[in-house]
C-alpha positions as CSV (number, residue, x, y, z in Angstrom):
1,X,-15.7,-7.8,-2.7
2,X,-15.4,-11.6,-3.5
3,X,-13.4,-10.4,-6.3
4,X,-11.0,-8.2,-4.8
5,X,-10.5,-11.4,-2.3
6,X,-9.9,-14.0,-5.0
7,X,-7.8,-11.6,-6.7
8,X,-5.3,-11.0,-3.7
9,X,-5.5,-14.5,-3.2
10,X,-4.1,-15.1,-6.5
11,X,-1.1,-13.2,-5.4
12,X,-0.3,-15.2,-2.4
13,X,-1.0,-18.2,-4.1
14,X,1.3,-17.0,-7.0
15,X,4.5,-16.6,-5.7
16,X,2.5,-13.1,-3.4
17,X,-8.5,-6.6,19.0
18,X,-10.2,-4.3,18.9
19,X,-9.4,-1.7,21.5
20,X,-11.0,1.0,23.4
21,X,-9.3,4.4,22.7
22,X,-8.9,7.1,24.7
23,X,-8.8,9.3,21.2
24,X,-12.4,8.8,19.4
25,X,-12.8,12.3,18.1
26,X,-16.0,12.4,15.9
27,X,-16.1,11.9,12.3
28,X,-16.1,15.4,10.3
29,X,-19.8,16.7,9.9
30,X,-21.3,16.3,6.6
31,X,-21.4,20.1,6.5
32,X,-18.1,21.2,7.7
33,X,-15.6,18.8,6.6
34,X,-11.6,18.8,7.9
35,X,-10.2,20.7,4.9
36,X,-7.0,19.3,3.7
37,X,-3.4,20.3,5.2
38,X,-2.0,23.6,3.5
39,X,1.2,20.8,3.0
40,X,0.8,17.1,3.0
41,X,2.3,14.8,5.0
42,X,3.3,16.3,8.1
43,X,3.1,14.8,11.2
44,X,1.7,16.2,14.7
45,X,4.5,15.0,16.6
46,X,2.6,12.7,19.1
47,X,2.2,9.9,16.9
48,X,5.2,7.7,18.1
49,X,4.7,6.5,21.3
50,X,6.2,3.6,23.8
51,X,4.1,1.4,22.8
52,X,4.3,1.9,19.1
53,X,8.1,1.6,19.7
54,X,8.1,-1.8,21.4
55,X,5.3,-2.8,19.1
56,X,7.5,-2.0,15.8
57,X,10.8,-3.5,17.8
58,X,9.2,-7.1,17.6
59,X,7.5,-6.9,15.0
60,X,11.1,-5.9,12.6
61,X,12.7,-8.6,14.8
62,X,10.1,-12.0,14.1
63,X,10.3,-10.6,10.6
64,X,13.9,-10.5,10.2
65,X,13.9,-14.3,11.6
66,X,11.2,-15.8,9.2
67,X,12.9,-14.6,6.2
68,X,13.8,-18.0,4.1
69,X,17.0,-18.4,3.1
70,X,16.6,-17.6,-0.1
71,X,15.4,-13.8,1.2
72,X,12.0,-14.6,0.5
73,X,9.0,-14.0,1.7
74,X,6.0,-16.1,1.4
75,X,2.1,-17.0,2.2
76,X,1.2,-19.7,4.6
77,X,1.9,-23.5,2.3
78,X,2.4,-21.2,-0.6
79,X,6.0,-20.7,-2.7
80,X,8.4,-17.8,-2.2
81,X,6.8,-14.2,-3.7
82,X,8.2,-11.7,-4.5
83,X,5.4,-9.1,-4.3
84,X,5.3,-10.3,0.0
85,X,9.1,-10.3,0.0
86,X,9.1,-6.7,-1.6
87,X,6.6,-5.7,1.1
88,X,8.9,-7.1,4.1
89,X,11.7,-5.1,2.3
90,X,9.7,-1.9,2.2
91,X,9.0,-2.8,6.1
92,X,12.3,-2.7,6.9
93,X,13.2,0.3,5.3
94,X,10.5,2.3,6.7
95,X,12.7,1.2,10.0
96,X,15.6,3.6,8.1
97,X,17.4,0.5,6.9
98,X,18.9,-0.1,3.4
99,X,21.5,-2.9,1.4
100,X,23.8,-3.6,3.6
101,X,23.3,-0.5,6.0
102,X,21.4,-0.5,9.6
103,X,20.3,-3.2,12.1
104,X,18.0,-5.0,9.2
105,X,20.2,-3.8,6.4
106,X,21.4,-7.4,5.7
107,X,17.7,-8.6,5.3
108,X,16.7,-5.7,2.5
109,X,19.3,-6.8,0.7
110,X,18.5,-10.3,0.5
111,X,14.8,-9.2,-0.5
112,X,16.4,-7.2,-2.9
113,X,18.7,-10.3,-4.2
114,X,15.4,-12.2,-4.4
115,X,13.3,-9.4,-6.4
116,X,16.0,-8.7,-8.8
117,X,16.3,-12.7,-9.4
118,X,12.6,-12.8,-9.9
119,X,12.6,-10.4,-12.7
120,X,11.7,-11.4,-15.7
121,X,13.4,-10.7,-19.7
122,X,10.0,-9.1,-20.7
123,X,9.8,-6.9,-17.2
124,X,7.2,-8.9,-15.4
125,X,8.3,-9.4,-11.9
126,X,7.8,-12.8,-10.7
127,X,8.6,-16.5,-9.5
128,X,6.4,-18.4,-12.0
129,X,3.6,-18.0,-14.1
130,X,1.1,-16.9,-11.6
131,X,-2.8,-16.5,-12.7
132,X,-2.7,-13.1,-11.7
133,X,1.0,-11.8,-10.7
134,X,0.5,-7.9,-11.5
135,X,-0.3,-7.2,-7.8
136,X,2.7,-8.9,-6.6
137,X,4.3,-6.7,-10.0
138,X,3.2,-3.6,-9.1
139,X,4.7,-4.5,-4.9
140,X,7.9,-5.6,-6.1
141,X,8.2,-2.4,-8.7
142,X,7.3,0.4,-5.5
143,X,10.6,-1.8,-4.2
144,X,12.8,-1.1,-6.4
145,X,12.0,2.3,-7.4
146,X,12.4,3.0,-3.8
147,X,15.7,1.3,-4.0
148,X,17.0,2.7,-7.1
149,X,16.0,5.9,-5.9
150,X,17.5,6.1,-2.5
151,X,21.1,4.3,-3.6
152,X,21.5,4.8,-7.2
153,X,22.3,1.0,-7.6
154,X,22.9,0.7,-11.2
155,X,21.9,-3.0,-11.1
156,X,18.4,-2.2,-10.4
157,X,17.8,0.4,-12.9
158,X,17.9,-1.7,-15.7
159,X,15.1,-3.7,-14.2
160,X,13.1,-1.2,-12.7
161,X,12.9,0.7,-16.4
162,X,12.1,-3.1,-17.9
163,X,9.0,-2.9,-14.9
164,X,7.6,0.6,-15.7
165,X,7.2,-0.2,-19.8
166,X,6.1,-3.4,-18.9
167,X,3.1,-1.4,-16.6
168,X,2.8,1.1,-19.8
169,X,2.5,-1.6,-22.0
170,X,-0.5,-3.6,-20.2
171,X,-2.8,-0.6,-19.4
172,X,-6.0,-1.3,-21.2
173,X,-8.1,1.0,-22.8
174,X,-10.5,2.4,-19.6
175,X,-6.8,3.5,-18.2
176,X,-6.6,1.0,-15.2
177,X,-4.7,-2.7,-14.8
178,X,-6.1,-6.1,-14.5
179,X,-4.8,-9.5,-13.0
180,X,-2.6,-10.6,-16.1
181,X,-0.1,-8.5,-17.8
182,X,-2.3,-7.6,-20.7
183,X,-4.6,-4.1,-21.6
184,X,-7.7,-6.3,-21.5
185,X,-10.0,-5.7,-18.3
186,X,-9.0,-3.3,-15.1
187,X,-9.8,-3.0,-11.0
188,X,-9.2,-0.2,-9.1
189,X,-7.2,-2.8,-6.4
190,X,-4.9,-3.6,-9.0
191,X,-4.7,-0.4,-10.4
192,X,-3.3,1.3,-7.2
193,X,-0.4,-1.3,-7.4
194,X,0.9,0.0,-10.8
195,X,0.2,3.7,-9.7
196,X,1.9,3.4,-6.8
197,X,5.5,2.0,-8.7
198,X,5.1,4.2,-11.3
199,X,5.3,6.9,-8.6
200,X,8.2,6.0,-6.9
201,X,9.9,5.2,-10.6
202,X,8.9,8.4,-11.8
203,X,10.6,10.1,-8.5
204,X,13.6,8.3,-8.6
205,X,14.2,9.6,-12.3
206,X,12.6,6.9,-14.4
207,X,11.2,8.0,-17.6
208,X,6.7,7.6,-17.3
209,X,4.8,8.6,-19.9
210,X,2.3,11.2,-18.9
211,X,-0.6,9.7,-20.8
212,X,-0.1,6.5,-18.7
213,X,-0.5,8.9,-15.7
214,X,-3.6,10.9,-17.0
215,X,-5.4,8.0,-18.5
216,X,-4.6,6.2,-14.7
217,X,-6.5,9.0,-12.9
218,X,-9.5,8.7,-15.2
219,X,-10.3,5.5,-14.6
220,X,-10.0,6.2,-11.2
221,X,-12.2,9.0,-11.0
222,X,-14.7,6.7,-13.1
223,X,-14.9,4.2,-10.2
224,X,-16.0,6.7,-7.7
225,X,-19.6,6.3,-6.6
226,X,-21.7,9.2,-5.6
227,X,-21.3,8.0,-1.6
228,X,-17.9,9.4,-1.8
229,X,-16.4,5.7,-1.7
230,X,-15.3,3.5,-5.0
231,X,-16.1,0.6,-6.5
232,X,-13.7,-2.5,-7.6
233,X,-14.3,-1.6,-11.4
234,X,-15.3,1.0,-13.9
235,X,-18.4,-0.7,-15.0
236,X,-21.5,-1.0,-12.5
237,X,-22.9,-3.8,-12.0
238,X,-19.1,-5.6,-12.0
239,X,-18.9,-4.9,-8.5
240,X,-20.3,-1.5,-8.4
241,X,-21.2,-1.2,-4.5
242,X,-18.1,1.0,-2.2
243,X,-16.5,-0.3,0.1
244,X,-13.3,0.5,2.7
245,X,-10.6,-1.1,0.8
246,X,-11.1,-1.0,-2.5
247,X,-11.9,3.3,-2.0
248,X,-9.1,3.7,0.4
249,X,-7.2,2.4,-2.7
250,X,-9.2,4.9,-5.0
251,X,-8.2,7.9,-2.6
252,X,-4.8,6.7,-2.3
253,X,-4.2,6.3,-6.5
254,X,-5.3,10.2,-6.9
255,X,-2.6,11.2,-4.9
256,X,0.0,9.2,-6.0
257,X,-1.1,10.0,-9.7
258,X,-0.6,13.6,-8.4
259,X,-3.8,15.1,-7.4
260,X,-4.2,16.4,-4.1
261,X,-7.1,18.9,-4.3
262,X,-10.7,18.5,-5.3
263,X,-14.1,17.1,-4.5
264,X,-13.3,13.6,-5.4
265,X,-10.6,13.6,-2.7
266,X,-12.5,15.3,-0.1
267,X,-15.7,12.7,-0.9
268,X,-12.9,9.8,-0.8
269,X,-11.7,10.7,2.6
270,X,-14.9,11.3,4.1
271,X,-15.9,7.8,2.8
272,X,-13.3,6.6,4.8
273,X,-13.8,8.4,7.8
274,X,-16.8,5.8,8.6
275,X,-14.6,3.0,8.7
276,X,-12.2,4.8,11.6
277,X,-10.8,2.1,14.3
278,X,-13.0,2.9,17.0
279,X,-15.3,5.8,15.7
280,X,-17.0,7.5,18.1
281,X,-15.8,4.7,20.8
282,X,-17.9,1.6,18.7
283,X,-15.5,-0.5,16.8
284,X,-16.2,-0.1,13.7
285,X,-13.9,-2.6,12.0
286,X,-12.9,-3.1,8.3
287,X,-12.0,-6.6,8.9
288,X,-16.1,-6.6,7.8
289,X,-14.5,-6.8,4.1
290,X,-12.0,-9.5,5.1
291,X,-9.1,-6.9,3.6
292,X,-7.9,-5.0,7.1
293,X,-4.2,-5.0,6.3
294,X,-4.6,-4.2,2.3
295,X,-7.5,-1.5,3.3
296,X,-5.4,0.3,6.0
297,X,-2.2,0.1,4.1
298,X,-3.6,2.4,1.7
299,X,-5.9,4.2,4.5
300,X,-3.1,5.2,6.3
301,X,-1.3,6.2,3.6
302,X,-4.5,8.3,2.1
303,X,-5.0,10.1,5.9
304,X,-1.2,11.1,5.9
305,X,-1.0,13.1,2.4
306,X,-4.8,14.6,3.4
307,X,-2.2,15.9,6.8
308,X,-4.4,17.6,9.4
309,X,-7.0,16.5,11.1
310,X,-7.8,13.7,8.9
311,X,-3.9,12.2,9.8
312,X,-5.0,13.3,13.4
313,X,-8.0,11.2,13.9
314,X,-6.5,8.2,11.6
315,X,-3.1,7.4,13.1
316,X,-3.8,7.2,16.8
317,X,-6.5,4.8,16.0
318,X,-5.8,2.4,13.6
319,X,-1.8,2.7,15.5
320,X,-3.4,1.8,19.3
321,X,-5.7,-0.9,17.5
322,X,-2.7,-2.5,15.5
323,X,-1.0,-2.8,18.9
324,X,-3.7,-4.8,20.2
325,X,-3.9,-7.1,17.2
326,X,-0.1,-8.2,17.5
327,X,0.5,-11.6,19.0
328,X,2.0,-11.0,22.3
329,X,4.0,-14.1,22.5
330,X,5.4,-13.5,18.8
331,X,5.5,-10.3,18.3
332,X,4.0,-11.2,14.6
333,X,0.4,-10.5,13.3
334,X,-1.7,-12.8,11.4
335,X,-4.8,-12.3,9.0
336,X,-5.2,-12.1,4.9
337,X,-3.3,-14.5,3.4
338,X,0.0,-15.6,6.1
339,X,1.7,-13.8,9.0
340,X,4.7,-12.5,6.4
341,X,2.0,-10.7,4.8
342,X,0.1,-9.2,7.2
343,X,3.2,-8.3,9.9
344,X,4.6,-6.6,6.6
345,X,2.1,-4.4,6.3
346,X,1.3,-3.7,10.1
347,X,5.1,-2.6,10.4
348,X,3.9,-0.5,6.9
349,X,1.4,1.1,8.5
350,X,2.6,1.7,12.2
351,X,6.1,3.9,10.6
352,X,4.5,5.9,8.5
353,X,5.7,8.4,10.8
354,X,9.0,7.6,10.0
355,X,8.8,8.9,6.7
356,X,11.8,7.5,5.7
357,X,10.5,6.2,2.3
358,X,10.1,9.0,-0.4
359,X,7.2,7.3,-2.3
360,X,4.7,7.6,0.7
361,X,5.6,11.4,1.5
362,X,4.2,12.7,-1.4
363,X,5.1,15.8,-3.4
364,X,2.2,18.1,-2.7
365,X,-0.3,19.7,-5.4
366,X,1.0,19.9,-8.9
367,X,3.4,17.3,-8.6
């Protein structure tokens, strides 16, 4: 995972506890696995609590008062980046907020004055030329497709088109996306990224080229290992061991690529499944891999288009443990990179829920 670590540390540097709980339902037996949810994404209605309220509350609100001037986001000493600022953005949103409409409306537009200045003539989306900006790409695309889909703003759909050929353009030959905007070399961590905002380009009526889609899933598919789990690239022996993060990402770029039945996706979930917050009441804790927010964002998102009782188990865990992670006195959380970056994605991963943003509802099979 060294990799997968200096690679997100690439994007920060670019420009991008534990608790006992009460619900520790056991992990689905190996011979009578949770099947998946006759539709996806549905919620059980308990998820949003109290707690999760005031937890969300603060966190929206030390956000909303650390954004720079500028409407950037940022890692700790690094510049402004505008793959973290996209994330904030998408954090706010999933509060129900858009440009210039709700409580936080003001602040997604500023992160959405700061992408769009950020964008590049050749489509790349970034502050500078960053050794590897195609994570903080692949962010700041799911941003404005999500954008572009949900106002119609005319002045982002110039750019997000420029973003999608630019992802067509630098898939390599395996199907899967590397550090620099090229088709040379591919990981499944970076991968996700591009699937992910060509999903939400595609659903808010961008043009994407099917072959980019079907030659995405298999790579994918090629990084699965026979544990269920993925590894960070194609080719064993370049970091060919599973782990939580990089196959919650694996799990998570079949879905969004459109596939939402098989055995790769009930072996992918699973995996997962031994990585739980709290698992049969022992913390069992994916901070292991150093990757806890990136890993959950994407678990999180995996459990809630599996729906049932894999969302059942997920949520209340991973949502009670994120509440005892939050600093008290700040209402911020801190890990991976800076405190922009990892309150971003706890607020990500506490509203899912909320399912205000389309990209992380899913369509269901065959879409």
């Amino acid at each position: 995972m060294t990799n997968l670590r200096n690679a997100i540390l690439l994007l920060v540097t670019a420009a991008t506890a534990t608790s006992v709980l009460a619900y520790s339902a056991p992990s689905p037996s190996p011979s009578d696995p949770p099947k998946l949810a006759d539709r996806p994404n549905q919620v059980i209605g308990n998820e949003i609590n109290d707690d999760q309220k005031r937890a969300v509350d603060r966190g929206l609100e030390w956000l909303a008062a650390h954004q720079k001037p500028d409407g950037s986001f940022t890692g700790d000493g690094m510049s402004p980046h505008a793959g973290i600022t996209a994330l904030a953005g998408l954090a706010f949103m999933q509060a129900g907020n858009l440009p210039g409409r709700g409580k936080y409306g003001s602040n997604v537009q500023r992160c959405l004055d700061f992408v769009l200045a950020s964008c590049q003539e050749s489509g790349l989306i970034a502050n500078d030329q960053s050794h590897g900006p195609m994570y903080g790409h692949g962010f700041a695309t799911l941003f404005l497709g999500e954008i572009y889909g949900m106002t119609g703003d005319e002045r982002v759909k110039d750019k997000l088109q420029r973003a999608v050929r630019l992802i067509e353009k630098t898939q390599n030959n395996e199907g899967g996306w590397r550090y620099q905007p090229v088709p040379y070399d591919a990981d499944i961590s970076v991968t996700i990224c591009q699937i992910m905002a060509l999903r939400a380009a595609r659903d808010a009526g961008i043009k994407v080229e099917k072959s980019t889609i079907d030659n995405a899933i298999k790579y994918v598919r090629g990084c699965q290992n026979a544990d269920g789990g993925f590894s960070y690239m194609m080719r064993q022996g370049a970091g060919g061991n599973s782990g939580f993060a990089r196959s919650a990402a694996g799990v998570a770029s079949l879905y969004y690529a459109g596939i939402f039945e098989g055995d790769d996706i009930q072996r992918g979930l699973k995996y997962l499944m031994n990585f739980r917050p709290n698992r049969g009441g022992v913390a069992v804790n994916p901070e292991m891999e150093g990757y806890y927010y990136y890993g959950n964002y994407y678990a999180v998102q995996a459990m809630f288009l599996a729906g049932g009782d894999w969302w059942a188990k997920w949520y209340p865990a991973i949502r009670d443990q994120l509440i005892m992670k939050q600093n008290k006195s700040t209402g911020s959380w801190s890990g991976d990179f800076s405190d922009d970056y990892a309150t971003a994605m706890a607020l990500i991963i506490l509203q899912m829920p909320n399912r205000y943003l389309p990209v992380y509802t899913g369509k269901g099979p065959g879409s």
